[in-house]
One Martini backbone bead per residue (centre of mass of N, CA, C, O) as a GRO file, in nm:
protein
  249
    1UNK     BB    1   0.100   0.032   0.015
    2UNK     BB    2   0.066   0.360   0.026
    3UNK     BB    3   0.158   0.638   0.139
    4UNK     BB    4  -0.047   0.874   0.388
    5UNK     BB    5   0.047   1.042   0.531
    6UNK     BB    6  -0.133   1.318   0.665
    7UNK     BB    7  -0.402   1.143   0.701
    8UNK     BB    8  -0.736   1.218   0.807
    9UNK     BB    9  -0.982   0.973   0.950
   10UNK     BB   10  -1.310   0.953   1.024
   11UNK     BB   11  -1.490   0.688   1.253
   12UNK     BB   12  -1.822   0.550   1.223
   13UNK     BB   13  -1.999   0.461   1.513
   14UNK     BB   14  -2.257   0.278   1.696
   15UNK     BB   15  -2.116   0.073   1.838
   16UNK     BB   16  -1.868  -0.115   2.010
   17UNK     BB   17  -1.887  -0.402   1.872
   18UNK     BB   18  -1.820  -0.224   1.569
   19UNK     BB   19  -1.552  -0.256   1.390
   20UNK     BB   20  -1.289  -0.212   1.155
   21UNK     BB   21  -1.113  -0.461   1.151
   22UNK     BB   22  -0.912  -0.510   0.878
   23UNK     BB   23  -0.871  -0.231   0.856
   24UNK     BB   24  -0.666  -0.120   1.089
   25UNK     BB   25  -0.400  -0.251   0.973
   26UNK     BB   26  -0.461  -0.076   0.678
   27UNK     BB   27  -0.404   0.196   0.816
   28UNK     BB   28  -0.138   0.165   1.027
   29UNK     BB   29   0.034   0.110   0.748
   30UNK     BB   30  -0.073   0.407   0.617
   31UNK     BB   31  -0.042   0.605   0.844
   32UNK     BB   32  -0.308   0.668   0.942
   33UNK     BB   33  -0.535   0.924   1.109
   34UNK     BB   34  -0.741   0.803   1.297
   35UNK     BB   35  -1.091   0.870   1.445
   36UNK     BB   36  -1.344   0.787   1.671
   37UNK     BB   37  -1.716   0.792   1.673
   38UNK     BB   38  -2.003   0.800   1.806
   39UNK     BB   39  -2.322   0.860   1.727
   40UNK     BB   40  -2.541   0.890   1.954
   41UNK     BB   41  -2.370   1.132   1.991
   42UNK     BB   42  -2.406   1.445   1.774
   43UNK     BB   43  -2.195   1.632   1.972
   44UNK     BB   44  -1.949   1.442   1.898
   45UNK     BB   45  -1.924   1.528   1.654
   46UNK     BB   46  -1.700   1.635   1.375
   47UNK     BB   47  -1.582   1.801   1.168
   48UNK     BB   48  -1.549   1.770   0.814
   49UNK     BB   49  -1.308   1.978   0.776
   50UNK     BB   50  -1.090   1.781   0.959
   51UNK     BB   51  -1.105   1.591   0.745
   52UNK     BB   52  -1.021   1.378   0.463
   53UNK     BB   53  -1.184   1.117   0.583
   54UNK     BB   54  -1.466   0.900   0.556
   55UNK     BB   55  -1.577   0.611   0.807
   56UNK     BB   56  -1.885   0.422   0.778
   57UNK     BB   57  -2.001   0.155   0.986
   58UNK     BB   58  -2.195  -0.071   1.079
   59UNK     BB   59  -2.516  -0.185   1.231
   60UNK     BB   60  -2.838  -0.266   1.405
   61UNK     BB   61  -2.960  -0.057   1.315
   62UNK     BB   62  -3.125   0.140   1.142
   63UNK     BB   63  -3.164   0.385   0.903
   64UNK     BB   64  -3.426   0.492   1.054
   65UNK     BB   65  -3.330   0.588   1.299
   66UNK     BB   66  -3.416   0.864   1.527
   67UNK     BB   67  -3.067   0.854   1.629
   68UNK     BB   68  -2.962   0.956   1.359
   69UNK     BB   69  -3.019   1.177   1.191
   70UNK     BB   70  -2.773   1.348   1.243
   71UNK     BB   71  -2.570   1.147   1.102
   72UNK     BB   72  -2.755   1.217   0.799
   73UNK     BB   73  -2.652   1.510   0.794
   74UNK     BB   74  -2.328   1.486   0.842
   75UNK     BB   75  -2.299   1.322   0.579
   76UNK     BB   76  -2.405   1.522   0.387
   77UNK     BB   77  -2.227   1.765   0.440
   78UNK     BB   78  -1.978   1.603   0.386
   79UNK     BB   79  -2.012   1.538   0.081
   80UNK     BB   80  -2.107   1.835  -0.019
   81UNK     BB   81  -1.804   1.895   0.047
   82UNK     BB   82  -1.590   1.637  -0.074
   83UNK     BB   83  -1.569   1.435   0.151
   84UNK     BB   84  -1.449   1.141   0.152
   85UNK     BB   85  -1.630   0.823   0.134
   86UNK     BB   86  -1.709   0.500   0.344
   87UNK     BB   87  -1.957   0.276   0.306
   88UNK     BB   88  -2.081   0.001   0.579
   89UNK     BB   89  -2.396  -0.096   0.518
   90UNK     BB   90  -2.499   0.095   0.692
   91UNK     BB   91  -2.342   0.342   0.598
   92UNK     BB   92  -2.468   0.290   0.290
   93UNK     BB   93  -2.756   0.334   0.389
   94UNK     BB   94  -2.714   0.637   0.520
   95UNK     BB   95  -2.595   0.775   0.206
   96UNK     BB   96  -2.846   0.729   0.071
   97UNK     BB   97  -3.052   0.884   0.268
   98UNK     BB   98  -2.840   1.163   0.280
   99UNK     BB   99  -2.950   1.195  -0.060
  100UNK     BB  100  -3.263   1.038  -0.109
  101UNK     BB  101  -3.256   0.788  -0.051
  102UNK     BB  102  -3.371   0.449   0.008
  103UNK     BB  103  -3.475   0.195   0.239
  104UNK     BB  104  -3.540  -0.138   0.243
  105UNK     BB  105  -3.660  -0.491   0.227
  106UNK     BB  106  -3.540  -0.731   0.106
  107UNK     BB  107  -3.572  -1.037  -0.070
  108UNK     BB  108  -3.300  -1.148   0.109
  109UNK     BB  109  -3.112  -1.213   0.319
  110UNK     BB  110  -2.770  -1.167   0.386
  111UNK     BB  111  -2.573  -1.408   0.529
  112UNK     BB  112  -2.259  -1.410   0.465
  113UNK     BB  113  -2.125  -1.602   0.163
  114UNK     BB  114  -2.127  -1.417  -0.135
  115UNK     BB  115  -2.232  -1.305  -0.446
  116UNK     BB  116  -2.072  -1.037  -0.644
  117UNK     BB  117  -2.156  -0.786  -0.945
  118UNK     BB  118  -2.069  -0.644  -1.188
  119UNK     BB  119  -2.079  -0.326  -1.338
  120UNK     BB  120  -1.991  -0.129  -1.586
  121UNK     BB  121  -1.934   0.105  -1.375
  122UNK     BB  122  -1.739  -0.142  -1.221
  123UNK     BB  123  -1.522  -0.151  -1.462
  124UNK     BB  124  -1.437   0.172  -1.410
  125UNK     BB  125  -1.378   0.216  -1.117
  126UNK     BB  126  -1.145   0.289  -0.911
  127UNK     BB  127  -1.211   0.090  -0.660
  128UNK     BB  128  -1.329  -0.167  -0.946
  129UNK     BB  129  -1.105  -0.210  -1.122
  130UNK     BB  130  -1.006  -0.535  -1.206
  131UNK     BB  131  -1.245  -0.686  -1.056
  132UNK     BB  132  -1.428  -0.905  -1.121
  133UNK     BB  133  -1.696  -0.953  -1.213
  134UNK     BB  134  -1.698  -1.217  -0.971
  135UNK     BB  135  -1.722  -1.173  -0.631
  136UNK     BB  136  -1.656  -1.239  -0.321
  137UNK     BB  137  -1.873  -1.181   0.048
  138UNK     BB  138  -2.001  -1.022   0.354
  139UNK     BB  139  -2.273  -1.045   0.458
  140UNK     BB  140  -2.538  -0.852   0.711
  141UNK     BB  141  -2.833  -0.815   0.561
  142UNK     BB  142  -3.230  -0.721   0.522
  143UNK     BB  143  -3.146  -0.464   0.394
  144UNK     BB  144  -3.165  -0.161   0.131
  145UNK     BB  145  -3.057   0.040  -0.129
  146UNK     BB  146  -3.167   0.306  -0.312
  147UNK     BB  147  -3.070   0.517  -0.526
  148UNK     BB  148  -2.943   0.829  -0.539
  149UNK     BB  149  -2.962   1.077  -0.718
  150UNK     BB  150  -2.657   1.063  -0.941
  151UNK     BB  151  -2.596   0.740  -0.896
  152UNK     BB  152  -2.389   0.494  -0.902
  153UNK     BB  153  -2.349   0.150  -1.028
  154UNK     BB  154  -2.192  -0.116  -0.945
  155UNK     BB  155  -2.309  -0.366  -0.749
  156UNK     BB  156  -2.447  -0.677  -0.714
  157UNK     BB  157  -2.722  -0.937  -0.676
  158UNK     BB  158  -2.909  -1.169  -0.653
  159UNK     BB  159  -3.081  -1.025  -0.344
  160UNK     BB  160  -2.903  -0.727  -0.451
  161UNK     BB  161  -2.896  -0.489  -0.612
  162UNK     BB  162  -2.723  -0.302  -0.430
  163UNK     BB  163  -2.404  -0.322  -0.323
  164UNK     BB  164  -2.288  -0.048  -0.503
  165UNK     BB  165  -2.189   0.305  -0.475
  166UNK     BB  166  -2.140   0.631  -0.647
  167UNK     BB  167  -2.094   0.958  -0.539
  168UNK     BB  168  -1.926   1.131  -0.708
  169UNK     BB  169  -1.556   1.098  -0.665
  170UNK     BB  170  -1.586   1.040  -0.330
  171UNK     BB  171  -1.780   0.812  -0.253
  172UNK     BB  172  -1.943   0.559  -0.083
  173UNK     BB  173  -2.112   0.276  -0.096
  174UNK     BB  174  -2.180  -0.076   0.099
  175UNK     BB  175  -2.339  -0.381   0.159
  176UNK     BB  176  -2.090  -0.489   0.242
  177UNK     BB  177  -1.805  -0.682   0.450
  178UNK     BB  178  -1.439  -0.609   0.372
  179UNK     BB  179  -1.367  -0.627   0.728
  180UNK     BB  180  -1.486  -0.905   0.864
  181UNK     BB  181  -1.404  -1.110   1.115
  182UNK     BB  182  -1.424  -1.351   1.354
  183UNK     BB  183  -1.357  -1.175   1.577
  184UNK     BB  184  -1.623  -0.977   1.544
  185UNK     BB  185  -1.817  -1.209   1.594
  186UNK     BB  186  -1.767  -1.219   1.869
  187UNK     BB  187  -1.886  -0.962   1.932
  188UNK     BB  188  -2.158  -0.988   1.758
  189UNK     BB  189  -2.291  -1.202   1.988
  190UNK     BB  190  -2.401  -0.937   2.207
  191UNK     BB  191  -2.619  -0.842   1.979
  192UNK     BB  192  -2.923  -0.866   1.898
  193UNK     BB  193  -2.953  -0.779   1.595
  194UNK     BB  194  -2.745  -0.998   1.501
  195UNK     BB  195  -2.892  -1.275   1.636
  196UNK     BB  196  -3.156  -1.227   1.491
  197UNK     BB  197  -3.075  -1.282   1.240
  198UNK     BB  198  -2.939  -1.513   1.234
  199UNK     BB  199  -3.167  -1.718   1.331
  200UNK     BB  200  -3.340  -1.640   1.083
  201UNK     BB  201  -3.125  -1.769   0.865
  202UNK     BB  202  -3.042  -2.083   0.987
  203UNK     BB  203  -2.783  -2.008   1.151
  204UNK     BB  204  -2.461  -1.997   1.314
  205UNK     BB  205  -2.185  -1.895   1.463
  206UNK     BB  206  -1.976  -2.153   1.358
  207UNK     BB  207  -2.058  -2.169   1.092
  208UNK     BB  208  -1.990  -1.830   0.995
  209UNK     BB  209  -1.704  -1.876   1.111
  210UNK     BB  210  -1.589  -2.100   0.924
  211UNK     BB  211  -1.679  -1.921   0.647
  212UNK     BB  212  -1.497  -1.690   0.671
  213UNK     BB  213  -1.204  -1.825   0.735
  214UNK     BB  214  -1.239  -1.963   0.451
  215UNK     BB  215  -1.238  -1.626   0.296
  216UNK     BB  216  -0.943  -1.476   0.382
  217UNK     BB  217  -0.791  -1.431   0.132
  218UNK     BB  218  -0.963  -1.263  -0.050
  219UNK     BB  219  -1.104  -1.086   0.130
  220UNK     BB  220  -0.781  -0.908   0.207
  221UNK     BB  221  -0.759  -0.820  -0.073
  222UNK     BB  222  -1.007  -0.659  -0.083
  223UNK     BB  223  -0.950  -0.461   0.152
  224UNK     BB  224  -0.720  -0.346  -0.001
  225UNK     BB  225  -0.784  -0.244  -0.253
  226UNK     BB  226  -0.986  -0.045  -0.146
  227UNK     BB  227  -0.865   0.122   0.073
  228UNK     BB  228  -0.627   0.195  -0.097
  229UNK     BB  229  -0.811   0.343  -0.311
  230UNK     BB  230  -0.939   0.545  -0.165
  231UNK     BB  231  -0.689   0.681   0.008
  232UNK     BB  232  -0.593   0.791  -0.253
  233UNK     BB  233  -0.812   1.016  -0.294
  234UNK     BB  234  -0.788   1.138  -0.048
  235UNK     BB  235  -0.521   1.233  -0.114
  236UNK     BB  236  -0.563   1.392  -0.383
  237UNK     BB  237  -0.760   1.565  -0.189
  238UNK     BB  238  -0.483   1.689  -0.015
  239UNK     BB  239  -0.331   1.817  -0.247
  240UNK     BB  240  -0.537   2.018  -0.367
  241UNK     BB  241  -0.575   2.200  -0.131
  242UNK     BB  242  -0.278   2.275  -0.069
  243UNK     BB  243  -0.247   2.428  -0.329
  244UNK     BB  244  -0.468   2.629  -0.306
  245UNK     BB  245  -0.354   2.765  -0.028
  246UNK     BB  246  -0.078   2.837  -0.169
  247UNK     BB  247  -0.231   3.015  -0.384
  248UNK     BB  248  -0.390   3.204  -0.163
  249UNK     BB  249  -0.107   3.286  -0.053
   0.00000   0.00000   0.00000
């Protein structure tokens, strides 16, 4: 990965009990200044000009959850501020709705390892080009996102029209979640609304933890790909504001 010393990007997360994942290791890998805030109290949130880029992780509440709300007015100012953003799963679905897209129950809940689809426009995206066409990810959720007006659609799947999708030049929505390991699964096993979707699946913890371990080396291949992408996007957007200083100065 290249280095990106000096980039700062703000981390939101929903509960404790859901973290980087495998993302924390290729930020520290990358030098990245990173900084995490609970959503839950919005008054808490950090203004989005202080940070080169946001990424908000996914979480068991809903996406219109009205403890959200503030969360999805910060996301919709820092997107239309050009701040690059990163969403994952409820993340994802959080950038659809802060941009006046819907959220709604998908066809079919998707929990495990299951194949996603690049579209056109992901055949030529920044953060998807050069990726098969066909390859496997990690879903945990029942809901899905319908694109907001201006919306790139990258990927779908069987099951969930939309896995990704692009709004202007770096901003980014993911139904599908290329940070979770097994580890995480461990700590998401004390949170109700993963343990009920889970068992509305038909699945276990065991059998979920065992399928995800034996995904973990393409896994790790697709988030290293993924973040390493956008990290360069938010670079040239920290680099391109230096000048302007420059030149304003």
């Amino acid at each position: 990965m290249n280095r990106t010393n000096g980039l700062r990007v703000a981390v939101l997360r929903h509960e404790a009990e859901t973290g980087l994942g495998a993302f924390r290791g290729l930020l520290d890998e990358a030098g990245v200044d990173y900084q995490p805030f609970l959503t839950h109290d919005e008054t808490q949130l950090p203004d989005p000009a202080d940070f080169d880029g946001v990424i908000v992780l996914g979480g068991s509440p809903a996406a219109h959850d009205p403890a959200l709300i503030g969360t999805r007015r910060w996301i919709r100012d820092a997107v239309l501020r050009d701040v690059p953003f990163l969403g994952v799963c409820l993340g994802g679905q959080l950038l659809a709705t802060a941009l006046g897209g819907l959220v709604g129950p998908a066809s079919a809940p998707e929990v495990g390892i299951h194949d996603v689809f690049l579209t056109s426009g992901g055949r030529r995206d920044p953060l998807f080009a050069g990726l098969p066409g066909r390859f496997q990810v990690f879903g945990w959720h029942e809901d899905e996102f319908e694109l907001p007006r201006g919306a790139i659609p990258l990927a779908g799947s069987i099951a969930c029209e939309h896995q990704a999708f692009r709004f202007g030049s770096s901003a980014y929505g993911l139904q599908f979640h290329p940070e979770v390991r097994p580890d995480d699964l461990g700590r998401w096993a004390s949170v109700p609304g993963y343990t009920d979707l889970l068992d509305r699946s038909g699945a276990g913890w065991e059998d979920m933890t065992s399928e995800l371990a034996a995904a973990i080396p393409d896994l790790d291949a697709l988030a290293r790909k993924l973040l390493e992408r956008w990290l360069d996007l938010a670079t040239h957007g920290l680099a391109v504001r230096e000048r302007r200083t420059r030149v304003a100065v």
